[in-house]
Backbone as CSV, one residue per row, in Angstrom:
resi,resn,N_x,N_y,N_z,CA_x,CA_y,CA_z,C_x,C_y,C_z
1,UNK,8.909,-5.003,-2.689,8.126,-5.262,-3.875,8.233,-4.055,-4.801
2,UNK,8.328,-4.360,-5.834,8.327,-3.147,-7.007,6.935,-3.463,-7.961
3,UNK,6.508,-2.150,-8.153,5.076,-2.217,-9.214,5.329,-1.072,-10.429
4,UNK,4.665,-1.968,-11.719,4.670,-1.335,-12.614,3.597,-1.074,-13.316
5,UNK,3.093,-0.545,-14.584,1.870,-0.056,-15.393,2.100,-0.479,-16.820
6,UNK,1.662,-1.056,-17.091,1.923,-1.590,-18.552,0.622,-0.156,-19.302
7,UNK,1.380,0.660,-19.856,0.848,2.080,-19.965,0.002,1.216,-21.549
8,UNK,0.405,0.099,-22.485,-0.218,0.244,-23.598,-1.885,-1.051,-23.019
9,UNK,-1.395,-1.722,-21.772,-2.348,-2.258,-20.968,-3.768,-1.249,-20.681
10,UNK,-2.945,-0.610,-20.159,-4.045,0.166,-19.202,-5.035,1.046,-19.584
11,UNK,-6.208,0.975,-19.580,-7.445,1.619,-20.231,-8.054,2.673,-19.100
12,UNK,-7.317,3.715,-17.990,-7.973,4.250,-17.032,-9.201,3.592,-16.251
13,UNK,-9.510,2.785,-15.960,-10.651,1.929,-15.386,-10.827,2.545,-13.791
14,UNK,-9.004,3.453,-13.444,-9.213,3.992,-11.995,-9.070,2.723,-10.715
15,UNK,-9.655,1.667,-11.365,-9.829,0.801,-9.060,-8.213,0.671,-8.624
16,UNK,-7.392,0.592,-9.585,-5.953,0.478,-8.710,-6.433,1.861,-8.003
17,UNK,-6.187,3.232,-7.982,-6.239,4.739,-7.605,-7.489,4.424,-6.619
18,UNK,-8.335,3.842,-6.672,-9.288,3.949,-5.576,-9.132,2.973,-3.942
19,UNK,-8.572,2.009,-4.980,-7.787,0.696,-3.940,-6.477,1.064,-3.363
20,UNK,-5.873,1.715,-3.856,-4.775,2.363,-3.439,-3.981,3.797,-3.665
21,UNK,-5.075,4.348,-3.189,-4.507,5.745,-3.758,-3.403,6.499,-3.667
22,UNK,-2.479,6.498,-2.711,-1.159,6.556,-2.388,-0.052,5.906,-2.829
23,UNK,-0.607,4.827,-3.633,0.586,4.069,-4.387,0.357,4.389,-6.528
24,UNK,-0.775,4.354,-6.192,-0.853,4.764,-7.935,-1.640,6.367,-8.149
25,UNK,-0.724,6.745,-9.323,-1.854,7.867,-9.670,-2.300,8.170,-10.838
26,UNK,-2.259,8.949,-11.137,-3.869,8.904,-12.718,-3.448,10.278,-13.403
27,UNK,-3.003,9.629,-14.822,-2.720,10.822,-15.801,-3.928,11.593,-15.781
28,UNK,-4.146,13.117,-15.999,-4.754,13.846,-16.069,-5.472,13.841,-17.368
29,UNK,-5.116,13.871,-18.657,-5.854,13.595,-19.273,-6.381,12.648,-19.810
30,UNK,-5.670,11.168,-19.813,-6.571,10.414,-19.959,-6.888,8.676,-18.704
31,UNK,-6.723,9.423,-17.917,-6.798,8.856,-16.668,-6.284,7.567,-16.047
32,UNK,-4.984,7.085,-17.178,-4.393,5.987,-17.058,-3.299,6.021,-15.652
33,UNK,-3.067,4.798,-15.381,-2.483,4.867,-14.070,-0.887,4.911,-14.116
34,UNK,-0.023,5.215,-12.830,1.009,5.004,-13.098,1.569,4.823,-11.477
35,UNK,2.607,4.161,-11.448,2.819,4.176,-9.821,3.490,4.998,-9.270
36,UNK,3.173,5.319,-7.670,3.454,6.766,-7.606,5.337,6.761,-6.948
37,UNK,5.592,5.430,-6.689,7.135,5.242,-6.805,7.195,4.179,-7.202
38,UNK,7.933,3.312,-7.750,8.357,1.583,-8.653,8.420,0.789,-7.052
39,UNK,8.635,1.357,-6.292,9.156,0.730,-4.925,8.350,0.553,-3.908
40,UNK,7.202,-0.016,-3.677,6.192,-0.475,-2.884,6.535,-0.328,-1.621
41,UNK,6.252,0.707,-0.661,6.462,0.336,0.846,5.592,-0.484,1.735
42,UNK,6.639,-0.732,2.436,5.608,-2.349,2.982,4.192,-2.164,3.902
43,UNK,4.361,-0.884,3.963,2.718,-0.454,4.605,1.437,-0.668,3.344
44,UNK,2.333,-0.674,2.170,0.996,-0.441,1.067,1.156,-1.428,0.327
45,UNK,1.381,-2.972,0.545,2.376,-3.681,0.071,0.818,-4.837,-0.765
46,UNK,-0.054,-4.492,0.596,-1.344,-5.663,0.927,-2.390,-4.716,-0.408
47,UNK,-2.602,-3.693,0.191,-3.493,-2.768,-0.935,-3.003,-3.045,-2.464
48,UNK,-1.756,-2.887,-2.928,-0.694,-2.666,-3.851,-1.490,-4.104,-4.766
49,UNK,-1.226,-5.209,-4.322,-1.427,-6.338,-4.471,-3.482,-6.423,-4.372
50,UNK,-3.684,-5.815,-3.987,-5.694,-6.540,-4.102,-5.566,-5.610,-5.520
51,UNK,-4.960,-4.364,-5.673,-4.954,-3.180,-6.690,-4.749,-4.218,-7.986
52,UNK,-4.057,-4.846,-7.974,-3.294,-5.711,-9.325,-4.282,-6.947,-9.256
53,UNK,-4.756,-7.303,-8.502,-6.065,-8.545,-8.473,-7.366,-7.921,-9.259
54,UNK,-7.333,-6.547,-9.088,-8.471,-5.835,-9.312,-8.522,-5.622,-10.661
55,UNK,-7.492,-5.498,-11.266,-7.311,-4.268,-12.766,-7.882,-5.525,-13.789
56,UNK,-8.949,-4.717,-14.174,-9.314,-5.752,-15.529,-8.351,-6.092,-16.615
57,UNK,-7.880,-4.967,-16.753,-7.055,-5.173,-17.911,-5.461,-6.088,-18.167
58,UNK,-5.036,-6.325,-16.374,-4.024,-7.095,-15.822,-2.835,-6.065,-16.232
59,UNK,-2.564,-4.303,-16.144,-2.115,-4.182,-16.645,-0.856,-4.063,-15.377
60,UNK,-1.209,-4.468,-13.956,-0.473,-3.786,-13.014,0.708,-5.654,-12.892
61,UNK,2.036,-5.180,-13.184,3.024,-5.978,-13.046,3.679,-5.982,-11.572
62,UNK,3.927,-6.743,-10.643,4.403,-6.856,-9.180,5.751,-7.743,-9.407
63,UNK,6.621,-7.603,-8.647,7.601,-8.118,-8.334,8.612,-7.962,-7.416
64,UNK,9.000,-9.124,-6.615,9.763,-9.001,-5.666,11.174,-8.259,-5.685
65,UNK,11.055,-7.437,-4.366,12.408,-6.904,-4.560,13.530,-7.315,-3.346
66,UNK,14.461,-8.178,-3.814,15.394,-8.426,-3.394,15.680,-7.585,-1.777
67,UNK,15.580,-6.531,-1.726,16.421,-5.638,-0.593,15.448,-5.677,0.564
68,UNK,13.901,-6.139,-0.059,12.616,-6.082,1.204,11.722,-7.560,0.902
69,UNK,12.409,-8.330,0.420,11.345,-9.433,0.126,10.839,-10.049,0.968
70,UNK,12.173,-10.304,1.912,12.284,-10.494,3.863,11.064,-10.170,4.436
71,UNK,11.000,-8.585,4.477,10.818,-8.384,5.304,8.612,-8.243,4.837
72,UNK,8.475,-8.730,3.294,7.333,-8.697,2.476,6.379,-9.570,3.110
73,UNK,5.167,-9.387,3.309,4.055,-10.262,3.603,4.155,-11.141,2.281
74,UNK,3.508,-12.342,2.592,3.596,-13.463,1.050,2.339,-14.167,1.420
75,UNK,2.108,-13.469,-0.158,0.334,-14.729,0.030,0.768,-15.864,0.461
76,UNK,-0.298,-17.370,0.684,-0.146,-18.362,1.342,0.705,-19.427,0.000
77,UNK,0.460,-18.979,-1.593,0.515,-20.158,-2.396,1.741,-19.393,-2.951
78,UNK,2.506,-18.299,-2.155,3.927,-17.959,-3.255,3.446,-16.720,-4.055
79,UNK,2.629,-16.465,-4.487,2.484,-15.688,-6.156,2.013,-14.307,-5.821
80,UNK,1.867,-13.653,-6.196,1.720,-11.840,-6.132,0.855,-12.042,-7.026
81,UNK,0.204,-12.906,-8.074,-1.007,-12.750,-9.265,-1.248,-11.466,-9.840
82,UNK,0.096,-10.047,-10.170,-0.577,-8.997,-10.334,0.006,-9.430,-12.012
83,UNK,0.581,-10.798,-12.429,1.056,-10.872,-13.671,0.313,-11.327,-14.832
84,UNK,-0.979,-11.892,-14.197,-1.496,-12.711,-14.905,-2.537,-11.999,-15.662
């Protein structure tokens, strides 16, 4: 899975960084998020994903990556919902 930050999305709100703190981190000055690699490891794959359910602003983008999709947990209905 790969995750992204839609930087003109994102209003620092922080719960991705609290929900997953090892996968996103937080500009210093104005506390917007960013991911802490594009490349989701599959230990943080479940967090990664409630993180993008969470963000008010919908600014966190998810998408499958080809090389680990295999080996990816998958919600029950298909969808990652971090797009909507």
């Amino acid at each position: 899975m790969r995750a992204s930050v839609d930087s003109n999305r994102c209003q620092g709100h922080t719960l991705c960084a609290m929900i997953a703190p090892a996968a996103f981190e937080l500009d210093d000055l104005d506390g917007r998020a960013a991911p802490v690699s594009e490349v989701v490891s599959i230990e943080q794959q479940r967090l990664v994903r409630e993180a993008a359910r969470s963000c008010p602003e919908r600014a966190i983008h998810l998408a499958d990556d080809p090389d680990t999709a295999a080996d990816a947990p998958h919600t029950p209905d298909g969808g990652d919902h971090g797009g909507r």
